[in-house]
C-alpha positions in Angstrom: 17.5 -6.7 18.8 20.9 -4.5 18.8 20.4 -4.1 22.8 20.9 -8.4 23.0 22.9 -8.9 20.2 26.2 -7.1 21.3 29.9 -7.5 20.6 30.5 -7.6 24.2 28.1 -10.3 24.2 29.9 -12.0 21.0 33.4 -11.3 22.6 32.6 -13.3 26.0 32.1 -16.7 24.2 35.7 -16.5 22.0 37.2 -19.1 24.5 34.6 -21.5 24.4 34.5 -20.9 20.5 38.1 -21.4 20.9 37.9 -24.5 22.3 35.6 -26.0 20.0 37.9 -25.2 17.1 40.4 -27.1 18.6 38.2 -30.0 19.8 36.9 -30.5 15.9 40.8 -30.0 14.5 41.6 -32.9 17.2 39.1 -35.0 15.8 40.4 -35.2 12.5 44.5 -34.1 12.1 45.8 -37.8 13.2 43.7 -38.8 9.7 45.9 -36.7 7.5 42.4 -35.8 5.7 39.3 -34.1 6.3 36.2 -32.6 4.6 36.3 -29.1 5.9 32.7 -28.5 5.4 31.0 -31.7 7.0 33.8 -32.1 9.4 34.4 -28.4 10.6 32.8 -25.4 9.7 28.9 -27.0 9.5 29.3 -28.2 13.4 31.2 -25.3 14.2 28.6 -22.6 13.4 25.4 -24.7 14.1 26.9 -25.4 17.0 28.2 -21.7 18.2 24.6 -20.4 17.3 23.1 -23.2 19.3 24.6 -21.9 22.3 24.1 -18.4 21.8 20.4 -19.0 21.6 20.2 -21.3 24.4 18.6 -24.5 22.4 19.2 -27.7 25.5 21.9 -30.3 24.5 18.4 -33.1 24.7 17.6 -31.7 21.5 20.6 -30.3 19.4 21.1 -33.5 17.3 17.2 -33.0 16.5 17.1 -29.5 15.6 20.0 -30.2 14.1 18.7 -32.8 11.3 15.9 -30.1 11.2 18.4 -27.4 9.7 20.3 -29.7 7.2 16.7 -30.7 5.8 15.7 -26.8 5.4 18.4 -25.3 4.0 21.3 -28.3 3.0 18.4 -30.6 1.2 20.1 -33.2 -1.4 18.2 -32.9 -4.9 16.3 -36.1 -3.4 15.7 -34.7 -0.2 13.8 -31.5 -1.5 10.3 -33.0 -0.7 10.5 -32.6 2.7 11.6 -29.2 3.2 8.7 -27.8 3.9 8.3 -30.3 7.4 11.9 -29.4 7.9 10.8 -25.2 8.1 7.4 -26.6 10.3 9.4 -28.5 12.5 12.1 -25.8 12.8 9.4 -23.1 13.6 7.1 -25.2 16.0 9.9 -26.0 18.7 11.1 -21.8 18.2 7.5 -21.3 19.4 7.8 -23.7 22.1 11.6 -22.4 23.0 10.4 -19.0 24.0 7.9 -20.3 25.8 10.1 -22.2 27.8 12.5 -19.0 28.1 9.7 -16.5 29.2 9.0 -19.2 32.4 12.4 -20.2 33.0 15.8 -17.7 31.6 18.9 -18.6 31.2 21.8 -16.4 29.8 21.1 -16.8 26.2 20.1 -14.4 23.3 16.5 -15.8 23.5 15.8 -15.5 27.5 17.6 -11.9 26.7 15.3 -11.3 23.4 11.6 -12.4 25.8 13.0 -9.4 28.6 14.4 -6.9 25.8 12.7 -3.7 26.0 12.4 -0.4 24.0 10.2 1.9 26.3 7.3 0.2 26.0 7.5 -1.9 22.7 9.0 -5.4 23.3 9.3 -8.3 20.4 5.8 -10.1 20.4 6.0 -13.9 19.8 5.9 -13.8 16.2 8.3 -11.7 15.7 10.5 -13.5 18.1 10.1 -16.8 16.5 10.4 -15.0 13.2 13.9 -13.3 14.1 15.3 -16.4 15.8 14.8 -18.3 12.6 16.5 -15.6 10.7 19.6 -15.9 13.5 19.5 -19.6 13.9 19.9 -20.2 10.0 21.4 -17.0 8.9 24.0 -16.8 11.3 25.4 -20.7 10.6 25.3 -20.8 6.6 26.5 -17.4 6.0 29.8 -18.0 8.4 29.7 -21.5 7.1 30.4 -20.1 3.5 32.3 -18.1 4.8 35.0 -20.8 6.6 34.2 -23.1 3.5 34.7 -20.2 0.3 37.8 -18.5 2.5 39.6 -21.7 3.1 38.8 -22.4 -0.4 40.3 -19.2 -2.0 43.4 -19.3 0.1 44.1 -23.2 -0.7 43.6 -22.4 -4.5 46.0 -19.3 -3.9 49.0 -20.0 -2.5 50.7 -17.2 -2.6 48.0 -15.3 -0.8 48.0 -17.8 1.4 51.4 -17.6 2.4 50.3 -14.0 3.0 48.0 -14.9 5.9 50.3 -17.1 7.6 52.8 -14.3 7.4 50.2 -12.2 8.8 46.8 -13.3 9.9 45.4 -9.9 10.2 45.0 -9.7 7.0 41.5 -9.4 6.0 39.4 -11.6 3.4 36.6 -10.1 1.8 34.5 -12.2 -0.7 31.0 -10.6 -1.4 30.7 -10.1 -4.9 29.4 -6.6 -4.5 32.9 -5.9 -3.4 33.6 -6.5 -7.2 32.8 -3.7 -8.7 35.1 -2.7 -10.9 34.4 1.3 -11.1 35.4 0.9 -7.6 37.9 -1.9 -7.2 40.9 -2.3 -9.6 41.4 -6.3 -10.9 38.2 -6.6 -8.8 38.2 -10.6 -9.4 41.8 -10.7 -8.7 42.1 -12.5 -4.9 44.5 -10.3 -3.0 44.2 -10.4 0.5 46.6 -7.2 1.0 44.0 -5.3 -0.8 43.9 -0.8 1.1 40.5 -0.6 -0.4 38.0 0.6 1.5 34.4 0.1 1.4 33.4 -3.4 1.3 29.8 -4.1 1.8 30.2 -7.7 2.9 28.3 -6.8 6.1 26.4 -4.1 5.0 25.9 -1.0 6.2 23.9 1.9 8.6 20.2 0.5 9.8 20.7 -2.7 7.6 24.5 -3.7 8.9 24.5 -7.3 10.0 23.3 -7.9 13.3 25.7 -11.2 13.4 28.6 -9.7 12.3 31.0 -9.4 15.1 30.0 -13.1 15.5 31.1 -13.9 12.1 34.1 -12.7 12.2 35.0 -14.0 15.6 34.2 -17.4 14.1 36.0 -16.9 11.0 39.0 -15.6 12.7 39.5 -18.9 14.7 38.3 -21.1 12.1 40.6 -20.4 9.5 43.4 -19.5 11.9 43.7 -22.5 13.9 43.3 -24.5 10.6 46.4 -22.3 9.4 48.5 -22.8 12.7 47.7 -26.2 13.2 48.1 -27.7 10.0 51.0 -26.2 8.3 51.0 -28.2 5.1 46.9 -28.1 4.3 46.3 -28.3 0.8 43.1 -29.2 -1.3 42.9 -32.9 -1.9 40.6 -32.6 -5.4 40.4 -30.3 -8.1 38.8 -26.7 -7.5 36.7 -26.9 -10.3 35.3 -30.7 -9.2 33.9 -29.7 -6.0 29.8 -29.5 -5.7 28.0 -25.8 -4.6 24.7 -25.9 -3.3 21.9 -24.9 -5.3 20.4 -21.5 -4.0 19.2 -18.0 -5.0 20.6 -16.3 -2.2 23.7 -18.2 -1.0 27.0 -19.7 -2.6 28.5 -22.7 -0.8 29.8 -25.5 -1.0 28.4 -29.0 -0.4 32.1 -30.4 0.6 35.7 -29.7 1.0 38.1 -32.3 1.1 41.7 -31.7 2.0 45.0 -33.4 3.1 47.6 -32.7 5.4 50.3 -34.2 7.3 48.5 -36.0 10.2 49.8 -35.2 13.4 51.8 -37.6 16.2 
């Protein structure tokens, strides 16, 4: 998997994640208001993943609908989770077998040729570890847009911080919060020195996706800083909704206001 999944490979698709920053920013600063989550980081990361794995535009807004019913279910919606995971699964099988006839440059074509000596991924494990990437790598970096933007909008003084300097780096896993290692562990402070956050993990079990996440995160919530200099939250903190889920924190929305541009 490491031998496709590269940061070179990550790196080469900054201007086109770039550019869909921008185009999803456009769509929305003449309003003056947004919902960060539904309005930018959700199509941002499904759709940065979507092209990474090579899924064809014919059937994005399917596979899309497919995703939100797996793992963004409404308490009313929970019944047909399972047919969203069967669907989801069924056209993965059918997307390698469309890559293994006819590559393209995209993680999958590059997953069906990988090879280590003699091993290679066998179909199962292929669909199996494009599922993982597909969902893992657009709800984790969507938590991580929505939680970040989140923290810095309920902060303001850390979030003058970042537009000071938006090299700063945001860590918010909460085994980073341990406080034998970390002093005011809970305390947001984005000019935190120490080291050895786990948010990514670490050795054999380090997030393949990581370079990717924080390429997307670094656009995400810096365009959103650039562009729209006054952004504030336009509801309480403690009145927004979180998803329910045992592995995952997240939030189901995130409105906010701003000036809206000329």
């Amino acid at each position: 998997m490491g031998k496709a999944f590269t940061t070179r490979r990550v790196e080469s698709v900054r201007p086109a994640i770039q550019a869909r920053v921008d185009t999803l920013v456009d769509g929305f600063a003449a309003r003056g208001e947004a919902d960060l989550i539904e309005e930018f980081a959700f199509p941002l990361t499904c759709s940065v993943i979507m092209d990474l794995v090579g899924i064809p535009a014919s059937r994005r807004q399917e596979f899309d609908g497919w995703v939100r019913g797996a793992v963004e279910p409404r308490p009313h919606e929970y019944a047909g989770v399972p047919q969203a995971w069967e669907s989801i699964w069924a056209f993965l099988a059918d997307l390698v077998t469309d890559k293994e006839h006819d590559p393209g440059d995209d993680l999958t074509s590059e997953l069906v040729a990988v090879r280590d000596g003699t091993d290679r991924l066998s179909p199962e494990e292929l669909g199996g570890m494009l599922s993982l990437l597909l969902l893992a790598g657009y709800t984790t970096t969507l938590d991580l847009i929505g939680n970040g933007m989140l923290a810095l909008l309920s902060h303001p003084q850390q979030l003058a911080a970042v537009r000071a300097d938006p090299a700063v780096l945001i860590a918010l896993a909460a085994a980073d919060r341990d406080p034998v290692r970390f002093r005011d562990p809970d305390r947001f402070d984005v000019n935190r020195r120490d080291a050895g956050g786990v948010a990514f993990g670490y050795g054999i079990h380090r997030c393949l996706g990581a370079p990717l996440a924080r390429l997307e995160g670094e656009l995400a919530i810096g365009t959103l800083l650039r562009r729209l200099p006054d952004l504030a939250l336009a509801d309480d903190p403690a009145k927004l909704g979180w998803r329910r889920s045992p592995h995952l924190r997240g939030l189901h929305a995130l409105p906010v206001r701003f000036a809206a541009a000329g």
